[in-house]
Phi, psi and omega in degrees: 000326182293312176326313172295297206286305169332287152336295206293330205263021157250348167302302195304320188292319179296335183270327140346309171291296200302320161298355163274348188250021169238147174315127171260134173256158164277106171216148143341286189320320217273321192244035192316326177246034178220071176266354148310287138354267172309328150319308184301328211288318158251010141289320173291343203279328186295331166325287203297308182300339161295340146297284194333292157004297193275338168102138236311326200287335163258032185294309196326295197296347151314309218277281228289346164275309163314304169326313186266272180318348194259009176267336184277321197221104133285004173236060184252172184248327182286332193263305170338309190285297183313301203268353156317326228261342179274328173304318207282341162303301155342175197244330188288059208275342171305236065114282193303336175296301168346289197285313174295309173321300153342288211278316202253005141273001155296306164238112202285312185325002196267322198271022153257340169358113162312301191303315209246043159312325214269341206308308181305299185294346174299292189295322161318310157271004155298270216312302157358265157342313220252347196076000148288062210297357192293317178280300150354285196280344168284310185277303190324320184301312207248337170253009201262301167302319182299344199282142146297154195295351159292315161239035142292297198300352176275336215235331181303285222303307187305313179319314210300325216261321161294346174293293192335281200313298163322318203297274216302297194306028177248347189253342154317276203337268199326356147216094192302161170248147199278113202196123160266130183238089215247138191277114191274054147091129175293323153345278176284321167259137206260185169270010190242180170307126167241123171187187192070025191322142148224126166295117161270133218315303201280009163036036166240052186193098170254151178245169179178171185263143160218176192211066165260160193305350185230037164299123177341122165054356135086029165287172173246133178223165207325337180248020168072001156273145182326151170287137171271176185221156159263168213215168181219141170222163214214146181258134193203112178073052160093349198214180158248144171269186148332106175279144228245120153354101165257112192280337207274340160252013136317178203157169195281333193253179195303177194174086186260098148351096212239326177176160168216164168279148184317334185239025129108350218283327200248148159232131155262126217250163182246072166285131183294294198329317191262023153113023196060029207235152187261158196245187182203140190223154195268138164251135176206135196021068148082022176218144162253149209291173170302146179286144193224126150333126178277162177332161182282328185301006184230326152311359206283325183273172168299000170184124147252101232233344154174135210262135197220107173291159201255151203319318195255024151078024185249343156271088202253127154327129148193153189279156164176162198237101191225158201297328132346315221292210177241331195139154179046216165253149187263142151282134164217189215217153188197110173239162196292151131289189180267026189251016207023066195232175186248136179268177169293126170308148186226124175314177133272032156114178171279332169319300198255299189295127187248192182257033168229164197300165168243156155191210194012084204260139180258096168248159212260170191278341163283358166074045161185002143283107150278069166285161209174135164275180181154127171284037204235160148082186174321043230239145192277335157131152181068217212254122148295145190265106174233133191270143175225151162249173194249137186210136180023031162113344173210195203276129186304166161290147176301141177250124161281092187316350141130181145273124022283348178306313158255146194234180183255015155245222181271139159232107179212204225305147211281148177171126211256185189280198167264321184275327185137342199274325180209143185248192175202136189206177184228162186206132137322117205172134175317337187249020174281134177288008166133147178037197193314142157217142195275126196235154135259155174243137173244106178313124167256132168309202204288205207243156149253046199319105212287148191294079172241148180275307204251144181287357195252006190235343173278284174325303180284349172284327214052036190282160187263163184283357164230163180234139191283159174231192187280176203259115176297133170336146142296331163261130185281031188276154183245114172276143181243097186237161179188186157212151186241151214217170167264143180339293187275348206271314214105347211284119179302152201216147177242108180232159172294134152221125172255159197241150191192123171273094176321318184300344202232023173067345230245128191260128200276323173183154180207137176183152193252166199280129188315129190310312198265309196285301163122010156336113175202166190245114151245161173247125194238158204261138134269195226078355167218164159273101176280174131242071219270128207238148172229130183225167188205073183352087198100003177243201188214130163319144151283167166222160165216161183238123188247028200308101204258043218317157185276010191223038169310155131262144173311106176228186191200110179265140163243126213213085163265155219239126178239117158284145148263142173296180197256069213225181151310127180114280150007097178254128185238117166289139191265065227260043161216060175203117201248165157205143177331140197300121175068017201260193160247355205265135185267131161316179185272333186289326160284009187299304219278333173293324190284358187256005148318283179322305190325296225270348186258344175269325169309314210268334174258093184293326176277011172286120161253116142267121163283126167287120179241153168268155157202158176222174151275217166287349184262125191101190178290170202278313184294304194306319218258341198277353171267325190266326183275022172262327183286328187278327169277359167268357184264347175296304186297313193300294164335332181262330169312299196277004157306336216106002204254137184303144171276339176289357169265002182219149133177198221203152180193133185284137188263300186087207188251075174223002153234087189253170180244004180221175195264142183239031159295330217220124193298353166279342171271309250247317174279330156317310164267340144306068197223180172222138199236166165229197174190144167276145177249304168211145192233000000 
């Protein structure tokens, strides 16, 4: 008897069990005395499904209807599977695991479901998402079997690569890379998509794409997020401010941040309108200009979306999706002629492209660090940031910049500061305020070990065993930043700055100084002698001599630059113009400085100059008042036989009796060593 009783009451539990674990539907039968209730409950459901419908961008305003029906009935199974699959857009993969999980013990049967096929593979990539790679690779495993062979052969090759993709982020995770990676703030990132972040050299300004609610003409496209625009935000007393709608380069249709130059003057944009194509805008006096289509020969594919110019401005980078192609979108490569036109694009190779998208493509200011995002390659899942170098004629293998930078959702385009210390890119990442959000990162140096004696004092504190030091360039380059400003006003100038590799003559790169501020950034490689020149119409050039050793370590000179007007009187040093030691004979390194003087005297014809020699202190009085007179006469002579009448120059040796620095210290000494002019008549 006992035995009977036992029986019955695990019959009972089981069949208990089995009614807790099934879909409840919104029915009558199911709610006989709550018919008010259940009315509201499918009005809400018809609500959500007209978001739900409408596609990932109106998802929020789904979940929130669904939410108010899932408080009344939690155990429909179907509604579990909707508002999973709408959480997994979201930033939040917690909340999708819950509700899938949910959906498929309320019924296992939803992940053979034709419609709802997808359940297993839903949670997999929740888990995924979530850093549960463990979990991740079983239900990948578990919707990978359930597939019919119709859609294993449509579905394997994917599957195979998110289980792949779990392997390698589990091996991320476990070595972080030493980086702080900080969400840059609800100020700036919305409850919508924020991303395509570009950094300006002075890096107190970003510009970027968003697809927020108060985008030119408030539209909609086809997946229900706002069209996008671009917004601009400045950093200022410590913080970024509001960001702001540029109406003036906005338009009703999408209208995206595609790439800008190193010296801030061209930016370039991604317009629906014009064919999926990049566009390009001028900066002047402190505005860019209406934006002008680019050529067709860089239009060429069915979308091109984004772009990166190359430091000395003859190279453009750019993403597009063409018949060529590897699959998806592609990089490809394009340089000027001697007509300054864009030649036909050329992929970049197998190297980079994979048959999954490329897209945010970067190069860095030494012209041969390639960053690029991409679902290709070693990737953590969605699209990862990866570097290449240009090396003996072609591109390295892509490197994955690591974890915490990358994730196991999309992280893309990458963009560094001007010195190199920080980048900004948008991510997907749990503490995002919706959807893509703009993060920056800051590179840390090596490991540091903190001055502690004993291991016992470190273990009981919980301090950690290393300490971050400040962070090294990424590029070993020495930034050169300043401002240039007139002599006298102060008045900040938007000037020409040219670049010049002395040794080969040769000019390397030209672009000018911020319009309002008089700002400029540049990064020079080490290993050469530049020459860098600042011009101005009505001013008289400047020059500076930079020689850079190939065994540079990464610094940063700040050089602010005072033009002078172009008037009687006006003396300018002449600081790229060498001559041999103790000679009179001028080098080769000095041509480019000297067809400067030429071209400013060919452009003022009624301009007469004095050429002066000066020296320091060492040797005699005669010798030096004789040898800087040789030297200003070997200047004059160079410019006579360029053509310029000699009744316009002459020249005269100082010797050391006028020096401007102190000649105790060998840096005063180089300093009183120059050749100089002065207007004479204008």
């Amino acid at each position: 008897m006992l035995m009977k009783k036992i029986y019955i009451g695990s019959v009972i539990f089981l069949m208990a069990t089995t009614v807790l674990a099934q879909s409840v539907e919104f029915t009558k039968y199911n709610f006989p005395n709550h018919k008010n209730e259940l009315s509201d409950a499918l009005n809400y459901i018809k609500e959500g499904d007209k978001y739900y419908e409408d596609g990932p961008g109106v998802y929020r305003l789904a979940i929130e209807q669904y939410n108010k029906a899932n408080e009344f009935n939690p155990n429909n199974a179907l509604l579990n599977y909707k508002i999973g699959r709408c959480y997994l857009i979201d930033n939040d993969k917690s909340n999708a695991i819950k509700y899938l999980e949910k959906a498929l013990q309320l019924d296992p049967r939803i992940s053979l479901d034709m419609k709802y096929n997808d359940a297993n593979l839903l949670l997999a990539k929740a888990y995924h998402y979530d850093y549960q790679f463990d979990k991740a690779i079983a239900k990948y495993k578990e919707h990978k079997n359930a597939l019919n062979p119709e859609q294993l052969l449509k579905e394997t090759e994917l599957i195979d690569k998110y289980i792949e993709e779990c392997a390698f982020a589990k091996e991320m995770v476990n070595d972080p890379e030493r980086v702080f990676v900080d969400n840059m703030g609800n100020t700036v990132n919305s409850a919508f998509p924020d991303y395509r972040p570009l950094v300006i050299p002075e890096e107190n300004m970003i510009m970027f794409t968003s697809s927020r609610e108060n985008t030119t003409g408030r539209k909609r496209a086809e997946d229900s997020y706002y069209y996008e625009d671009i917004y601009v935000t400045y950093f200022d007393e410590g913080h970024w401010t509001m960001p702001e709608n540029s109406y003036d380069i906005n338009s009703n249709n999408h209208d995206a941040t595609a790439g800008i130059s190193s010296d801030g003057s061209i930016l370039y944009i991604y317009k629906s309108a014009g064919g999926n194509s990049l566009y390009e805008s001028i900066l002047s006096n402190n505005m860019y200009v209406l934006p002008s289509k680019m050529d067709n020969v860089i239009n060429d594919g069915l979308k091109q979306s984004s772009a990166s110019l190359s430091f000395d401005k003859t190279t453009l980078y750019f993403t597009s999706m063409r018949d060529d192609g590897y699959g998806g979108m592609d990089i490809y490569v394009t340089k000027k002629d001697a007509k300054d036109r864009w030649q036909r694009p050329v992929n970049i190779g197998a190297t980079i492209n994979t048959p999954f998208d490329e897209e945010g493509v970067y190069i860095s200011t030494d012209n041969k660090t390639l960053y690029f995002s991409s679902k290709g390659h070693n990737s953590m899942g969605g699209f990862d940031i990866f570097k290449s170098e240009y090396q003996d004629g072609r591109w390295s293998n892509p490197v994955n910049l690591g974890y915490p930078i990358n994730t196991p959702d999309d992280d893309v385009f990458f963009t560094l500061s001007g010195n190199g210390q920080r980048g900004y890119y948008s991510s997907k990442k749990k503490d995002g305020y919706g959807g893509q959000d703009l993060y920056m990162i800051t590179f840390l140096g090596a490991s540091k070990p903190l001055a502690f004696n004993g291991e016992e004092i470190m273990f009981a504190y919980k301090l950690p065993r290393f300490a971050p030091q400040p962070a090294p360039a990424i590029e070993q380059n020495t930034v050169l930043e300043g401002v240039i400003l007139d002599e006298v006003t102060l008045t900040p100038l938007q000037a020409t700055i040219e670049i010049i590799d002395n040794s080969k003559n040769e000019l390397l790169a030209s672009f000018e100084s911020n319009s309002t501020s008089g700002a400029y950034l540049i990064s020079l490689k080490p290993g050469k002698n530049y020459g860098i020149t600042v011009s101005k119409p009505e001013y008289l050039f400047h020059s500076e001599n930079f020689n850079i050793p190939e065994d540079a370590m990464a610094r940063k000179i700040t050089k602010d630059i005072l033009l002078k007007k172009l008037e009687v009187g006006s003396k300018i040093v002449l600081n790229n113009i060498f001559f041999d030691f103790n000679k009179a004979t001028l080098t080769d390194e000095s041509l480019a400085e000297l067809d400067r003087v030429f071209k400013l005297l060919e452009e003022t014809p009624k301009l007469k100059i004095e050429m002066s020699g000066h020296t320091d202190n060492i040797g005699s009085a005669s010798y030096n008042q004789k040898l800087s007179e040789e030297r200003a006469k070997a200047v004059v002579d160079y410019l006579v036989r360029k053509g310029i009448s000699s009744s316009r120059l002459t020249y005269k040796g100082y010797g050391m009796t006028q020096p401007v620095a102190s000649n105790e210290t060998a840096e005063g000494r180089q300093q009183n060593r120059r050749t100089e002019f002065k207007v004479v008549e204008k």
